[in-house]
N, C-alpha and C positions, 0 to 999 in steps of 0.2 A: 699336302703342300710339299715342293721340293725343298730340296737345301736352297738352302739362301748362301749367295756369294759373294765377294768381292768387287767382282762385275755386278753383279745385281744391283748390287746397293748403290753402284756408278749412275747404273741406268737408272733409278727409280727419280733420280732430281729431273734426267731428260723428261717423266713421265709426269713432272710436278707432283709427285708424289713424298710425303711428308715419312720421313723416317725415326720410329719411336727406338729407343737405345736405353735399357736397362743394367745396372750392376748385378752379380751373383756372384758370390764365392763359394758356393759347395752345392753338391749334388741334388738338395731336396729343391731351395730355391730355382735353379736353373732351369729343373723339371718343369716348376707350373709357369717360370714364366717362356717356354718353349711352348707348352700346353696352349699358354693363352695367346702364341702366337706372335709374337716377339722377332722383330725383322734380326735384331743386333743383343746379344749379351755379350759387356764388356765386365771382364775379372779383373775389374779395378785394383791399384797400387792401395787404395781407397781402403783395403781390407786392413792395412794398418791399423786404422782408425776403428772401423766397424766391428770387425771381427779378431782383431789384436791385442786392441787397447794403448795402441802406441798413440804421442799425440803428435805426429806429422807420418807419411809416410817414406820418411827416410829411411827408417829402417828395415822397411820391405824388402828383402834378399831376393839372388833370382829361386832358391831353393822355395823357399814361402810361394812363391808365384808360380812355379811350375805343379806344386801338389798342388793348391786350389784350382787351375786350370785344370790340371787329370779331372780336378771333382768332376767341376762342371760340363766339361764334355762327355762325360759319364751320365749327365742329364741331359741335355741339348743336345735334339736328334735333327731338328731345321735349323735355327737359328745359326748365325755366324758368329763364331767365337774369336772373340778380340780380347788376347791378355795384354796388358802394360807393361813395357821394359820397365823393370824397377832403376832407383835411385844408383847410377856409377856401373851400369850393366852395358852403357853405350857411353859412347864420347871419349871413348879408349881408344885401344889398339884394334886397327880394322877387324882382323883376324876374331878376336875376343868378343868383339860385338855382334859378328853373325855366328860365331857359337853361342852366346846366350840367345839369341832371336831365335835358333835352331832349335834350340832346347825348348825352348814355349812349345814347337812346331811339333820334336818329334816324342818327349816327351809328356807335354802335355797337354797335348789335343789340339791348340789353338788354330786358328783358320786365318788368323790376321797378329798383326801386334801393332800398338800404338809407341809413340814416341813423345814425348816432350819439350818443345824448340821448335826453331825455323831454320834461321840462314846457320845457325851455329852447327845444325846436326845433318846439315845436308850431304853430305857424304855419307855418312851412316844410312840416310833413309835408300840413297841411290844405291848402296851397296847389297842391303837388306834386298831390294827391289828386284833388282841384275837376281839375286843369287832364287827367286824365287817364289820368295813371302813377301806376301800383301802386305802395306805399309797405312797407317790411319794417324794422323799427322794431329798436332795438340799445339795451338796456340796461346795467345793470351795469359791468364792467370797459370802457370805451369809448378804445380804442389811442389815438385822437387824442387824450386828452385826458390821456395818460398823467405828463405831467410837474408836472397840476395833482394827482392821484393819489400824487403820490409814487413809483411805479414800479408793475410788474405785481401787483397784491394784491388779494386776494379784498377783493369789496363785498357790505354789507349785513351787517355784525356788530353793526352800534350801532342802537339803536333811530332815532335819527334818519335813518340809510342806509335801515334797511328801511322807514320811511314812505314815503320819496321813492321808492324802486326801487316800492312800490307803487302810488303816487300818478302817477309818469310810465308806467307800462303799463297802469294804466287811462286816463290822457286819449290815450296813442298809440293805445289801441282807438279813444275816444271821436273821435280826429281821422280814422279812417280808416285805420289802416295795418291790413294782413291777417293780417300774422303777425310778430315781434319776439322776435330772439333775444337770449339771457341769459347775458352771459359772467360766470364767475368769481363765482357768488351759491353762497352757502350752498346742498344739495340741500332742505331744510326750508321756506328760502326760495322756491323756484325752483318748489317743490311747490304751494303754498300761492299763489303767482301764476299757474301755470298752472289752477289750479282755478277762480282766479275770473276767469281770461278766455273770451272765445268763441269767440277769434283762438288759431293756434296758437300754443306758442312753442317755441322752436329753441334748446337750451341749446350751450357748450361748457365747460365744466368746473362746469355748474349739475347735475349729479345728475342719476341714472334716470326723473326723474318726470316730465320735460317731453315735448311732444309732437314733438320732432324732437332732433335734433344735428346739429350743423356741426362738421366737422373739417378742416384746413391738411390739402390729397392729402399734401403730403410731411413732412411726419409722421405719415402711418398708410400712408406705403410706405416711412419710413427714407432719405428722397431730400434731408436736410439735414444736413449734418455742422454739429453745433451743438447747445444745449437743447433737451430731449426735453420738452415738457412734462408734468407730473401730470394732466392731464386727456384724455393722447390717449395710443393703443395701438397701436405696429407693427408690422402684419402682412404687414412685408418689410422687410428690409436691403436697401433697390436701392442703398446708394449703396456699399456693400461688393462687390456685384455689379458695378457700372459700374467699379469702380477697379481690379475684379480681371478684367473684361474689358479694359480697354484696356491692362493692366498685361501681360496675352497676347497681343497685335496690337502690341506694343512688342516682344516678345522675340522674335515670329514675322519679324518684318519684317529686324532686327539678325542674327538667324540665318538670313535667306535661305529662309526656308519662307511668306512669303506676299509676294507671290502666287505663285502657282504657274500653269500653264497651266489650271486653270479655273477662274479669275478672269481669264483673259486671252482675248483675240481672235485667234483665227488668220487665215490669208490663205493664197492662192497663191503661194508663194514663189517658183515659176516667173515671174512679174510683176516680184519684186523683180529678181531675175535676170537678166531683158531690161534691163530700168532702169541698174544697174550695169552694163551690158555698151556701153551707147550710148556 
């Protein structure tokens, strides 16, 4: 399979073709899901949460975002690598925000970056654009901005929400970006803006009608002991697995059944023997 591209992923809505989009933050992840074949790995702001321990991703730095993207490009050899400007890395000073965009790019591997807003960051996205890098546009529920929201709530119930959700994914077509996912909008909504773009879009709890999904790996592998959300599906308990394997590499160790001699190295014990004997 070739690299997958920016352009690609343009084309694939022409082709009615449905675009799967996976999270990964480090090298072993990205690998199998490049393996399995993964149009889009996005190195979510999301690692806050997953991989940090933080509980929002405001405090995601661009420093934190550009090592996990080095990882992950260090696994993904087709996939298209899309890192998240973090929290205050854009919506600065022009100059400042295609240096952080940059840094994703030349530092750490990324092949796209996403953004968070509409009409508010549209010079950013056009600038970003102009200077180069592919731009992946974020509607709707946008995490950065979570405390001016009120907390995690679906957007677009008021008439006035659904103006503007439609108003900023047409000018983020209008500036350039290729494809712009949709969190947390009504499926009616989400329907009804995928229809009138040309660009894909990438829902996550936006309904069946969009032309791709993005889902957190660990929450559709059960690898976060915490909220499950309503918009994603587990198809794996790993973290039930992990706890119940090391939970047997505890018992086996305390009972003297690992290791055993094969897990172990032998030798000429005739050697130690001389040794001792000197």
């Amino acid at each position: 399979m070739s690299k997958i591209t920016a352009s690609k992923i343009s084309n694939m809505k022409q082709g009615s073709e449905k675009i799967p989009v996976i999270t990964a933050y480090d090298y072993p992840m990205a690998k199998l899901a490049d393996e399995a074949g993964i149009p889009i790995i996005l190195v979510g702001d999301s690692l806050g949460m997953t991989v940090l321990g933080y509980e929002s991703t405001i405090k995601v730095t661009m420093d934190d975002m550009v090592h996990h993207t080095r990882a992950v490009a260090r696994g993904a050899k087709q996939s298209l690598i899309v890192a998240d400007m973090p929290f205050m890395s854009y919506g600065v000073k022009a100059s400042q925000t295609l240096q952080n965009a940059a840094r994703l790019f030349q530092e750490g591997g990324a092949q796209s970056v996403k953004l968070e807003g509409g009409e508010n960051i549209i010079n950013d996205v056009e600038n970003i654009v102009k200077a180069g890098m592919p731009v992946m546009g974020h509607i709707g529920l946008t995490p950065q901005s979570v405390h001016r929201f009120g907390g995690y709530r679906v957007q677009g119930r008021s008439r006035k929400e659904i103006d503007q959700l439609i108003k900023d994914a047409l000018m983020l077509e209008e500036a350039g970006a290729y494809a712009i996912v949709m969190e947390l909008i009504p499926a009616p909504l989400a329907k009804h803006i995928t229809e009138l773009l040309s660009i894909p879009t990438i829902g996550i709890g936006a309904g069946p009608h969009c032309d791709g999904q993005v889902q957190v790996v660990h929450d559709i592998l059960g690898f976060f002991d915490g909220f499950i959300p309503k918009h994603t599906k587990q198809y794996l308990r790993l973290n039930d697995l992990i706890i119940e394997s090391i939970k047997c590499y505890m018992d086996e160790v305390k009972a003297g059944l690992f290791p055993t001699m094969l897990e172990s190295f032998d030798m000429d014990e005739q050697i130690l023997s001389d040794s001792n004997n000197r």
